[in-house]
C-alpha positions, 0 to 999 in steps of 0.5 A, spaced: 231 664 495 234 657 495 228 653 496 229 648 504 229 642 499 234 643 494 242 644 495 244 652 495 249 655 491 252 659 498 251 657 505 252 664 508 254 663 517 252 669 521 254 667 529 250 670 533 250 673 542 246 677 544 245 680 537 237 682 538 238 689 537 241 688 530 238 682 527 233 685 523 237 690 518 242 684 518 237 679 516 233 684 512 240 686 507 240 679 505 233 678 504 234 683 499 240 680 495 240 681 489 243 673 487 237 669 489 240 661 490 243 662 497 242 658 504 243 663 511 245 658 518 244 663 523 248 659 530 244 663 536 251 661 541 247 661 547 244 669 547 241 671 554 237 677 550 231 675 544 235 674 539 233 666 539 227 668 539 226 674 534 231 669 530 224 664 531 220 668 528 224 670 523 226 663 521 218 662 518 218 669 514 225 667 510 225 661 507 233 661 506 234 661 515 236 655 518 236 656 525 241 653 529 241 653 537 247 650 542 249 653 548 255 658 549 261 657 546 264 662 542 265 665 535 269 658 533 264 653 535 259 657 532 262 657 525 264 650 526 257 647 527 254 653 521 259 650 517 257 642 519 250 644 517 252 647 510 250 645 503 252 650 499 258 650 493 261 656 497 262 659 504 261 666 506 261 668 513 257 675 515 256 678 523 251 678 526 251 687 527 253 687 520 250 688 514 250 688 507 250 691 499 245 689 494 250 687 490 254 683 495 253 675 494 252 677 487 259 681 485 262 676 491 260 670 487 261 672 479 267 674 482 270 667 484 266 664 477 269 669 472 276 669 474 277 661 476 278 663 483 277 659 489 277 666 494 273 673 492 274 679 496 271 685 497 272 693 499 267 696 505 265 701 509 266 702 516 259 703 521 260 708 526 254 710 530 257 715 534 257 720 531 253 716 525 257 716 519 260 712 514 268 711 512 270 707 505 276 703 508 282 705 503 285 697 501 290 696 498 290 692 492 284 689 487 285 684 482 287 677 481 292 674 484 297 666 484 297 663 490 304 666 491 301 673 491 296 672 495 300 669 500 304 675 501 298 680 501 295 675 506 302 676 511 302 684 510 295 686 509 291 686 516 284 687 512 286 680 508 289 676 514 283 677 519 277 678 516 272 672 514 266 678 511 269 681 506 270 674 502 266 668 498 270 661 499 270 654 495 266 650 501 271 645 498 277 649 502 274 647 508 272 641 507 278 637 503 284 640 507 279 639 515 280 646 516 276 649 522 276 656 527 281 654 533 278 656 540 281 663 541 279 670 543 281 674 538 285 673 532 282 665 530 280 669 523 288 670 520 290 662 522 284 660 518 286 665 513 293 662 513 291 655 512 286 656 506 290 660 501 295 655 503 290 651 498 288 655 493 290 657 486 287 664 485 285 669 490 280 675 486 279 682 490 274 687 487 274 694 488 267 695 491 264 696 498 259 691 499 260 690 507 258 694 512 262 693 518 259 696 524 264 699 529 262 700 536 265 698 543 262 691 544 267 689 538 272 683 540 279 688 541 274 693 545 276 689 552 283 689 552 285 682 557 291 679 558 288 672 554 286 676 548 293 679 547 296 672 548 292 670 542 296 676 539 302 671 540 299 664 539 297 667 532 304 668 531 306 661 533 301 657 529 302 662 523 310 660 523 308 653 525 304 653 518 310 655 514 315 651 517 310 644 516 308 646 508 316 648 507 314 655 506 317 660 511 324 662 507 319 663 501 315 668 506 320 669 511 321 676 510 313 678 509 312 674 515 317 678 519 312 684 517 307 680 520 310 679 526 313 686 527 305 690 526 302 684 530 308 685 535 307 693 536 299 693 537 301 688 542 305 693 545 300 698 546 295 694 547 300 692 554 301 700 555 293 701 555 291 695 560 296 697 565 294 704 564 288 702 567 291 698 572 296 704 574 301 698 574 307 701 571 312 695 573 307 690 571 307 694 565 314 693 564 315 687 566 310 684 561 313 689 555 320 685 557 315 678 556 312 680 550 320 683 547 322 676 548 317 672 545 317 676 539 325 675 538 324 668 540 318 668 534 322 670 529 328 666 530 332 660 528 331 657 533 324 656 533 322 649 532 315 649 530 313 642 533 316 643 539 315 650 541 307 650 539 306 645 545 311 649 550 307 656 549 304 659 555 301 666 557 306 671 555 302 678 557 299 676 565 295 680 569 298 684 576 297 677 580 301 672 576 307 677 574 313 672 576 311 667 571 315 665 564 312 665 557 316 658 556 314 652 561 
């Protein structure tokens, strides 16, 4: 482990709410890390459980356990106070109900430093508890890819665009180009992912599964709200803004629109099961109809990335606040 006064190779985040239940076989994965030179900053969002106090405790048996503590304010806020805190040459990023292989900073790093790569990426499992089972995810790629390349695997694969975990970063990425996790619900993951291989050079994915990713109901997407499909929408607004402003989007136009096609139709269904709960037919249209428009107007030429960021409001709303329009 890296000793408290010396500066780490990998500064790995964990943000954590109410995580009590999970901490210790998180905890205990990293401990057992078969690369040594690492620094773990575990930010305690206001839990009202004990895992600060169990992170406490634990903070005195690991010597590479920095905890931090700040009242609640989100994923976003406790990454960014993490990263604030970092020292390591590389970032990486963990959940706190998650956990990992051996192998994974080890294969993670050697695979950024043999292959010249400013990213490293990984396969995982998924973690079902209910019944209790593994299941390889089936990516699509592995290998080592140009800027232009990653880019559009990024704008096509949901595993590359909105997964933090599964990947090692040159801290440099972040701190050179003042990169930091937007304040929203969902989704905060891809517009960062977005601006970050805008930067590199290199992108390596290596076919092992190293990270476990625990599926169960208390995930993000698990509560489906009028504000989370919302963020669905504004994602798509801040990723076109970006490839406009870096002259990128007629490169990436067509990898884009296949982003915005998949997003667009989780964002259907997510509409059709919020309502079904509501048994509110005619809202459900009526938000069907916003969600239409929005997404046309998205991928027109009409949208100007300057204007149009500032003007965007809610798109999907609950039963009560129907009559609104989506641009101010």
């Amino acid at each position: 482990m890296s000793d408290s006064n010396q500066t780490p190779v990998i500064s790995l985040i964990i943000p954590i709410y109410n995580a009590e239940r999970y901490l210790a076989e998180c905890l205990g994965s990293l401990a057992r890390q078969t690369f040594r030179d690492f620094e773990v900053i575990a930010v305690n969002d206001g839990s009202t459980d004990g895992s600060l106090a169990l992170l406490r405790r634990m903070e005195r048996q690991y010597s590479f356990l920095r905890v931090i503590d700040q009242e609640n304010g989100g994923v976003s806020a406790a990454r960014n106070n993490g990263m604030a805190a970092a020292r390591g040459e590389y970032l990486g990023f963990v959940d706190a109900d998650d956990y990992v292989a051996p192998q994974y900073l080890e294969r993670l790093y050697r695979t950024c430093v043999d292959n010249n790569a400013e990213i490293s990426c990984c396969y995982y499992y998924y973690k079902f508890e209910a019944p209790d089972f593994l299941w390889k995810y089936p990516f699509r790629c592995h290998g080592v890819f140009d800027r232009t390349q990653a880019m559009n695997k990024l704008l096509h694969d949901t595993q590359m665009q909105g997964l933090m975990w599964n990947k090692l970063f040159q801290r440099r990425l972040f701190t050179e180009n003042n990169i930091t996790f937007p304040a929203m619900k969902c989704l905060e993951d891809m517009i960062v992912m977005n601006q970050l291989f805008a930067h590199i050079n290199r992108l390596a994915v290596i076919d092992e599964p190293l990270y476990y990713y625990r599926k169960h109901g208390g995930s993000a997407l698990a509560a489906i709200t009028p504000s989370k499909i919302n963020d669905f929408m504004k994602a798509m607004v801040l990723v076109r803004g970006m490839l406009e402003k870096s002259g990128r989007f007629a490169q990436y136009r067509r990898s884009y629109q296949a982003l915005l096609k998949k997003t667009g139709t989780c964002c259907y269904l997510y509409t059709i099961k919020m309502h079904a709960r509501q048994l509110h037919p005619q809202g459900c249209l009526q938000n069907l109809k916003g969600l239409h428009r929005a997404l046309r107007f998205f991928a027109s030429d009409d949208f100007t990335p300057d204007a149009d960021v500032e003007k965007l409001s809610d798109v999907v709303y609950l039963e009560g606040e129907l009559e609104k329009d989506y641009i101010r």
